[in-house]
Backbone bond lengths (Angstrom), bond angles and torsions (degrees), N, CA, C in turn:
res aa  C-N    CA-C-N  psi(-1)  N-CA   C-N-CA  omega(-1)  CA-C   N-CA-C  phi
1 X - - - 1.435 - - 1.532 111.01 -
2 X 1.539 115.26 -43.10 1.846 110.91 175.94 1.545 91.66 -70.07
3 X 0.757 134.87 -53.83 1.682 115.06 -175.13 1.812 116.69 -37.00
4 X 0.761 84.96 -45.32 1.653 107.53 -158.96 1.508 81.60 -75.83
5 X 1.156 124.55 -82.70 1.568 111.04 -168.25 1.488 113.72 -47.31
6 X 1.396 131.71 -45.42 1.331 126.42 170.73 1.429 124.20 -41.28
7 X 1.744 87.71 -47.03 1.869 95.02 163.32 1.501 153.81 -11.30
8 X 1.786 67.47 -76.64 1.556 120.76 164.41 1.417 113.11 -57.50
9 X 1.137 136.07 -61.85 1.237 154.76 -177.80 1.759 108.32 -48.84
10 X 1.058 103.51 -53.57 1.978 120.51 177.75 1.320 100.89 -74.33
11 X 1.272 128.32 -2.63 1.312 118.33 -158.21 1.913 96.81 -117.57
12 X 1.094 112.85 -42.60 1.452 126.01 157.00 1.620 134.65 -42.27
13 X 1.592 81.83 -41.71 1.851 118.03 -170.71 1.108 82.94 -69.07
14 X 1.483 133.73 -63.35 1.650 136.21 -156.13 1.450 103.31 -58.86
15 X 1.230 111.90 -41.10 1.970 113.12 -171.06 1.953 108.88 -54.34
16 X 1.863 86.94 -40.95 1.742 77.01 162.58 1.273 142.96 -21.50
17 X 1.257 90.15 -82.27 2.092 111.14 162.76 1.579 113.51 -18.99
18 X 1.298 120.41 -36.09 1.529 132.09 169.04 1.612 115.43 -63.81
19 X 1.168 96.05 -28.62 1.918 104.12 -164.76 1.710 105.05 -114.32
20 X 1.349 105.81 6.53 2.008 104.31 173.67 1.569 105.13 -26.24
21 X 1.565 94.54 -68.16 1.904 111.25 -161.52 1.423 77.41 -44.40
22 X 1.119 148.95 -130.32 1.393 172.59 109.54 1.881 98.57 107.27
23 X 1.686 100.70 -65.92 1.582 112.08 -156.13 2.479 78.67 -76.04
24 X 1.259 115.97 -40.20 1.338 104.93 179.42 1.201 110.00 -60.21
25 X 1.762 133.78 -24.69 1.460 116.11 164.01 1.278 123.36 -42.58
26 X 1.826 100.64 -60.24 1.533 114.25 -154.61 1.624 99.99 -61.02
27 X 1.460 106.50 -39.80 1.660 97.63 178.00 1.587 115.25 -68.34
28 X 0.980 110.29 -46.13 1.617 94.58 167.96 1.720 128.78 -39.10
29 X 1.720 94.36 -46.12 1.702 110.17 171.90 1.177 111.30 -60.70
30 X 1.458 128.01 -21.82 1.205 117.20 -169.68 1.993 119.84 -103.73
31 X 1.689 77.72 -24.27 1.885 86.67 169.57 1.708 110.10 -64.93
32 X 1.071 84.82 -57.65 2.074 107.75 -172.88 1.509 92.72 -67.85
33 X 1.339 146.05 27.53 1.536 128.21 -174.93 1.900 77.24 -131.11
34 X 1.380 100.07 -44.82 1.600 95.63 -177.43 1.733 117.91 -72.81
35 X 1.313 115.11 -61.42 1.351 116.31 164.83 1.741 114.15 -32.71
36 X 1.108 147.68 -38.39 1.040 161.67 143.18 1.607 110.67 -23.64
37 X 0.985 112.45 -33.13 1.837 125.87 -152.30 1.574 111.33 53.03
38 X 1.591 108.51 55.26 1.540 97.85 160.57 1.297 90.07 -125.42
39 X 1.494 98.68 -178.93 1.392 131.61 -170.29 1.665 135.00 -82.05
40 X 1.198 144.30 113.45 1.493 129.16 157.43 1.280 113.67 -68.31
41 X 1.481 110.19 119.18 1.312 120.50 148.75 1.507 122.97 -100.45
42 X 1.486 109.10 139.60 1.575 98.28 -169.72 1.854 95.44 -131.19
43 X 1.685 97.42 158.65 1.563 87.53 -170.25 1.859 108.30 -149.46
44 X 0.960 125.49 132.61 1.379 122.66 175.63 1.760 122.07 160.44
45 X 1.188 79.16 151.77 2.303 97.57 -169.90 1.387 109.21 -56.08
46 X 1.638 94.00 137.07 1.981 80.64 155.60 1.275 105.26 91.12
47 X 1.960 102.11 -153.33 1.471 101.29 159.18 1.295 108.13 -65.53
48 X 1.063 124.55 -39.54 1.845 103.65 174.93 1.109 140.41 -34.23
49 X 1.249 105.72 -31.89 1.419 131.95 173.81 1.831 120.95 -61.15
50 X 1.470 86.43 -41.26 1.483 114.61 172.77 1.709 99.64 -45.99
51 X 1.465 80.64 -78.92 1.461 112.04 -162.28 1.576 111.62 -32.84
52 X 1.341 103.06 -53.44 1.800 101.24 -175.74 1.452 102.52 -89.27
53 X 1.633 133.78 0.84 1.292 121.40 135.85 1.480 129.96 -37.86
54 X 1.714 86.28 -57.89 1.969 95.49 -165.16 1.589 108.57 -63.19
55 X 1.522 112.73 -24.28 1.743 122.18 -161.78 1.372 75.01 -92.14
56 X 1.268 156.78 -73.82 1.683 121.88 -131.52 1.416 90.73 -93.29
57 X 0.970 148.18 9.41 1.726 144.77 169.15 1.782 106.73 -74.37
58 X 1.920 98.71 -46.13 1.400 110.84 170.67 2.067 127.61 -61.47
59 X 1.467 85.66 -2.71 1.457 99.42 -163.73 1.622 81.93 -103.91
60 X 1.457 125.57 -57.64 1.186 126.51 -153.85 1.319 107.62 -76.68
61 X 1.432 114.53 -69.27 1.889 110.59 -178.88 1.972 108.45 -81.60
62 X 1.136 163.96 0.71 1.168 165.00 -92.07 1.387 166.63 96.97
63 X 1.084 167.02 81.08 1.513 125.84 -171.06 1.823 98.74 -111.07
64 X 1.560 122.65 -84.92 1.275 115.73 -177.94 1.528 117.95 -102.71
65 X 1.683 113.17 9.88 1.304 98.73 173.06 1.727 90.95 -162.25
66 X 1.237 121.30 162.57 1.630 149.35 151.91 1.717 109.10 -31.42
67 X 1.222 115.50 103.51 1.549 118.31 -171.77 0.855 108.75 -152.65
68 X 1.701 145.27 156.12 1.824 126.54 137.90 0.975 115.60 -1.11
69 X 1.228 118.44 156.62 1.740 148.07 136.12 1.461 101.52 -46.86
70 X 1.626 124.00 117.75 1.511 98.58 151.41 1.718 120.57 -124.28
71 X 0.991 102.68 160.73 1.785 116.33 -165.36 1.581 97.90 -30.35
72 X 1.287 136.51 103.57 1.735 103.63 144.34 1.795 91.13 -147.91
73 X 1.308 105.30 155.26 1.451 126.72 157.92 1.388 129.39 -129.89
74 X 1.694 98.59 131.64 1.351 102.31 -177.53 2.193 105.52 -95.32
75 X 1.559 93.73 108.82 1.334 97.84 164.46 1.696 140.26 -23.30
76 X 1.535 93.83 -38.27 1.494 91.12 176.98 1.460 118.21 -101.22
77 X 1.111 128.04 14.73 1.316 147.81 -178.72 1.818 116.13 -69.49
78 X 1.381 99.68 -46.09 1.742 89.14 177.08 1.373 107.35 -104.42
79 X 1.164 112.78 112.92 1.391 129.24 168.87 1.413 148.22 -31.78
80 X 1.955 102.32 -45.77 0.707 117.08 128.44 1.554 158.31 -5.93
81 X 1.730 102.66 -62.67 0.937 113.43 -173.59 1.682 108.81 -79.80
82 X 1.580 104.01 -53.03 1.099 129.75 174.50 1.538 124.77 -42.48
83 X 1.734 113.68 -29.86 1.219 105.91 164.25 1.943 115.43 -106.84
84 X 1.182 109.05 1.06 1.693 111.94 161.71 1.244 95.48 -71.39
85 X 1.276 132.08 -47.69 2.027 123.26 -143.93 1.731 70.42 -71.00
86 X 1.176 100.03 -71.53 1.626 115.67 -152.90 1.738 116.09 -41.14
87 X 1.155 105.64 -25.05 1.609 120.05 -164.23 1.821 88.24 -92.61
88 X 1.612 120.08 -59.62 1.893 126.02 -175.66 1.718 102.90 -66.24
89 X 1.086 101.45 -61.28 1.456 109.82 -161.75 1.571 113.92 -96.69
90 X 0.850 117.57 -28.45 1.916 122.67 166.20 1.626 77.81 114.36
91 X 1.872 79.84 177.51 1.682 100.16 -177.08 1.465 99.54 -78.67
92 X 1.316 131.67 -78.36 1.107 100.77 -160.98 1.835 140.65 -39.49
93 X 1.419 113.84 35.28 1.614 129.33 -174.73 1.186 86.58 -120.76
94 X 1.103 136.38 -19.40 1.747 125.35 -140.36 1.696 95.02 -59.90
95 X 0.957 109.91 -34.68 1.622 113.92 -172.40 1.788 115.99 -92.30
96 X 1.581 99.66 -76.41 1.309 99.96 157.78 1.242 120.95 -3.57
97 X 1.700 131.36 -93.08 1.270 133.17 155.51 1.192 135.29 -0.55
98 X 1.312 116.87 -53.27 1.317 143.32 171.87 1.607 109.98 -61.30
99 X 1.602 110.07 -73.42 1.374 116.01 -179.58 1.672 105.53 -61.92
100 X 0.886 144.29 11.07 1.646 141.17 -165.64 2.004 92.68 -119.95
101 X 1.178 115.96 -26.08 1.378 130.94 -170.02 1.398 98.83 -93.04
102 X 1.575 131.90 -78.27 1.197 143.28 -168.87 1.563 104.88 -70.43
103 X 1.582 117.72 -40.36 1.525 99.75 -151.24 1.914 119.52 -82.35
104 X 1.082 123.73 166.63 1.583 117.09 -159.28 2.049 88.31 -144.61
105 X 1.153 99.76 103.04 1.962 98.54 147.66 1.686 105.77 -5.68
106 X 1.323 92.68 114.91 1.400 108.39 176.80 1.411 130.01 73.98
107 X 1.532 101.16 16.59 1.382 112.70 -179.09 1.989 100.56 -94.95
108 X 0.858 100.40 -177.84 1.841 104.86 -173.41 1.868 105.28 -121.92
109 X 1.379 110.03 113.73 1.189 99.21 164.54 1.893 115.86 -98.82
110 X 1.105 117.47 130.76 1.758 97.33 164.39 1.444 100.65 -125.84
111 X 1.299 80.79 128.28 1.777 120.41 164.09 1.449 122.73 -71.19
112 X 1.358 121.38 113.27 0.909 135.31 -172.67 1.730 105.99 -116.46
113 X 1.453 124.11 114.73 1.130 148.56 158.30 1.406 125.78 -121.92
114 X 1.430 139.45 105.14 1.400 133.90 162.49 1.472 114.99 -43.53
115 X 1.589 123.43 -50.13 1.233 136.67 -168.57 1.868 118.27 -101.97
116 X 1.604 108.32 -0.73 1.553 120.99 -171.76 1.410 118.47 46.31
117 X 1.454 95.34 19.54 1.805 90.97 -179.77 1.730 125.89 -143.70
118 X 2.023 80.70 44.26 1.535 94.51 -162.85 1.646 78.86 -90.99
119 X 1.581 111.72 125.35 1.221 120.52 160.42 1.833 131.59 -31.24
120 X 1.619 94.82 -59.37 1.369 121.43 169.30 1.552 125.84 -33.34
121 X 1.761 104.21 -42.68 1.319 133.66 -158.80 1.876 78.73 -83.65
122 X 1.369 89.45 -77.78 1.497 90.93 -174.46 1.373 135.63 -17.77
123 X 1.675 108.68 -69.39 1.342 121.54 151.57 1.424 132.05 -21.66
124 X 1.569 114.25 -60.17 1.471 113.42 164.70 1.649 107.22 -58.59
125 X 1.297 113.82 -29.37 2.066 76.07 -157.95 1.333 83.00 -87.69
126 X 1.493 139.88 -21.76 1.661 110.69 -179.32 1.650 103.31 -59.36
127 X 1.281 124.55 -43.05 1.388 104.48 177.27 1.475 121.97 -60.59
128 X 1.247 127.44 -32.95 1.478 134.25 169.82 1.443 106.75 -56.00
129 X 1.370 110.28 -44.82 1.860 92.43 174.96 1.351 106.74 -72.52
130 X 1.497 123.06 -55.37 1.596 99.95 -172.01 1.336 117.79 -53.67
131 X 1.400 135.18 -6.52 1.465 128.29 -160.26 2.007 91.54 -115.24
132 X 1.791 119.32 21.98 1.111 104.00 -163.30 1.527 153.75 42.28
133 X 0.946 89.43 24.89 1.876 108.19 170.57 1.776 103.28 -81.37
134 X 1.494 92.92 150.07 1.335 116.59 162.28 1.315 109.23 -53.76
135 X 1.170 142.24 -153.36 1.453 161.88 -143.66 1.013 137.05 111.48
136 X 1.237 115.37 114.77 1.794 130.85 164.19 1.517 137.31 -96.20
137 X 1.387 128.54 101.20 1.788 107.13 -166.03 1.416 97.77 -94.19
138 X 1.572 112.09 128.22 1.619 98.25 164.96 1.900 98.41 -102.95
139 X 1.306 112.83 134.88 1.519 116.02 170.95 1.509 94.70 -132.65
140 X 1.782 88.72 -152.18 1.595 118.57 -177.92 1.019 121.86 -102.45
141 X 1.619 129.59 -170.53 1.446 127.73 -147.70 2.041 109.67 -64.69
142 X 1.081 108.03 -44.88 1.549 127.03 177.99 1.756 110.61 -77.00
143 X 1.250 118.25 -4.96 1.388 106.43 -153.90 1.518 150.98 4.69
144 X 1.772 95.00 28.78 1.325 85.43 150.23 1.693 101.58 108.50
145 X 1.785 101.38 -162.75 1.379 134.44 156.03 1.581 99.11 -78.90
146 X 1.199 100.73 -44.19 1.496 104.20 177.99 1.429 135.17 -13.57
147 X 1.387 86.47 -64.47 1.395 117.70 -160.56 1.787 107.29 -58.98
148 X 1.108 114.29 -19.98 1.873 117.30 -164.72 1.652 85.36 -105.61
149 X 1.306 138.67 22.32 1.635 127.78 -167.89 1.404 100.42 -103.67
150 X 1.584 126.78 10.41 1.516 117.18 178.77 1.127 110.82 60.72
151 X 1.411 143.13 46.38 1.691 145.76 164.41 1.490 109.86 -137.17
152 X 1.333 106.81 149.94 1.650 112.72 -178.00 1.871 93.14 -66.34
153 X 1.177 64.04 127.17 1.743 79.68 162.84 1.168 122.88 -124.66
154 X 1.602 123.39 146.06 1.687 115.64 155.42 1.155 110.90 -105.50
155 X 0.885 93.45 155.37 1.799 117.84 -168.37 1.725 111.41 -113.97
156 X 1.017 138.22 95.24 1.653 139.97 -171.13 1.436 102.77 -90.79
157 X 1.329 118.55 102.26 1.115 124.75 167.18 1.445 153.55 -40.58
158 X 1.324 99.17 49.78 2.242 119.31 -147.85 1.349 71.76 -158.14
159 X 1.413 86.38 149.54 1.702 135.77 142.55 1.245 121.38 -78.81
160 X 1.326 109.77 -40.30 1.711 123.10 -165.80 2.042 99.34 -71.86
161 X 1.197 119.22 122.58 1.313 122.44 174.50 1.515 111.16 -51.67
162 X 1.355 112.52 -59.06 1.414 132.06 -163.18 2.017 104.30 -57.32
163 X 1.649 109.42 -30.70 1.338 106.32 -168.39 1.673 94.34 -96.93
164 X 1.499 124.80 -15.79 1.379 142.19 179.81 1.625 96.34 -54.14
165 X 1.690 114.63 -82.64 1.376 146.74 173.37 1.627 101.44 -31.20
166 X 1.553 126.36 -44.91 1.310 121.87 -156.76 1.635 104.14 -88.56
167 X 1.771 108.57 -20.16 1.335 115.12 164.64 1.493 132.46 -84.08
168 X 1.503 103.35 -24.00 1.817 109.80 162.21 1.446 115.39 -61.99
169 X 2.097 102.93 -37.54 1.801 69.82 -168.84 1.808 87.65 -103.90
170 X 1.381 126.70 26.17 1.820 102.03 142.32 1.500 129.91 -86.36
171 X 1.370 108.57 -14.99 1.782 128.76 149.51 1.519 104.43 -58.58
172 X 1.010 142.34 -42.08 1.261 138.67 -160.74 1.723 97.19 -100.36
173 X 0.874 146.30 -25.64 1.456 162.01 -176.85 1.554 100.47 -69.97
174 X 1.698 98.43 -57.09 1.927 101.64 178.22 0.964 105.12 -75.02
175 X 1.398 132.72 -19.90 1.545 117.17 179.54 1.539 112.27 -64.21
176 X 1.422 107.64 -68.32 1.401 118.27 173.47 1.848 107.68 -47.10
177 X 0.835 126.31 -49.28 1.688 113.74 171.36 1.921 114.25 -42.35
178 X 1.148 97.03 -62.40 1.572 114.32 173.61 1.446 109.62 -48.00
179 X 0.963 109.23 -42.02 1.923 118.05 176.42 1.665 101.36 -66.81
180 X 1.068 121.57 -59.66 1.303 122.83 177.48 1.628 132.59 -61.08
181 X 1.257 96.48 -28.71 1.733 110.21 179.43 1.706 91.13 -85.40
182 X 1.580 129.07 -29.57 1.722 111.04 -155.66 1.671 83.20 -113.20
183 X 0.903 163.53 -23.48 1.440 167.87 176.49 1.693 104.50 -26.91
């Protein structure tokens, strides 16, 4: 079974190589969103949730070297907020809400969905486009509802969530490298 998942894992990794142009957008979106002095906002369930935790923490305290602080927030992070939206307005706001509050023209949201059809996710980036923000969705092989929302998307070539999740945050890993080497 560790074989097989390791397998699996190298075998996913390779589909990358297909999506360079794509993951070199989002880093571009994300250098030029900061140089700018706007903001990353990042948003998604679950491990997703994780995920754009662990990346705007990497933006805020570090990633491979001693730099500024730079702008990013991970949506599901204050609790707070997340159970007022969710408790007044239902879950699918949990974000929305958030990005309609925090987000500013020319700021970057990325969307994070395993399945592209987390309502929640959805919700925010229609508010991120009407409020003119950038946007990025990273999902799974089909992307979803996602996929018809007019934003660069990547697409990770699996079904399997767990090998999905392990490729957002190595997309999210090159981003933050790229931020740090062009900064």
């Amino acid at each position: 079974m560790i074989k097989k998942i390791i397998t699996n894992h190298i075998k996913v990794s390779n589909y990358l190589l297909n999506d360079i142009e794509s993951i070199k957008n989002l880093c571009s979106l994300a250098l030029s969103t900061i140089l700018s002095k706007n903001k990353i906002l990042l948003c998604g369930n679950g491990g997703s949730a994780s995920d754009a935790s662990h990346i705007a923490a990497e933006f805020v305290g570090k990633f491979n070297q001693d730099r500024s602080s730079l702008p990013a927030i991970a949506l599901s992070d204050n609790v707070s907020s997340l159970t007022s939206i969710g408790n007044d307005y239902g879950f699918d706001e949990i974000f929305s809400r958030q990005v309609n509050a925090l987000g500013n023209k020319n700021d970057l949201l990325i969307a994070i969905s395993t399945s592209g059809n987390s309502q929640n996710v959805i919700n925010a980036i229609n508010i991120a486009k009407k409020l003119e923000m950038k946007c990025v969705i990273l999902t799974g092989s089909n992307g979803g509802k996602m996929s018809s929302l007019g934003c660069e998307t990547i697409k990770i070539n699996s079904k399997n969530t767990a090998r999905i999740q392990e490729m957002h945050i190595l997309i999210g890993h090159i981003m933050c490298a790229y931020v740090d080497e062009n900064i």
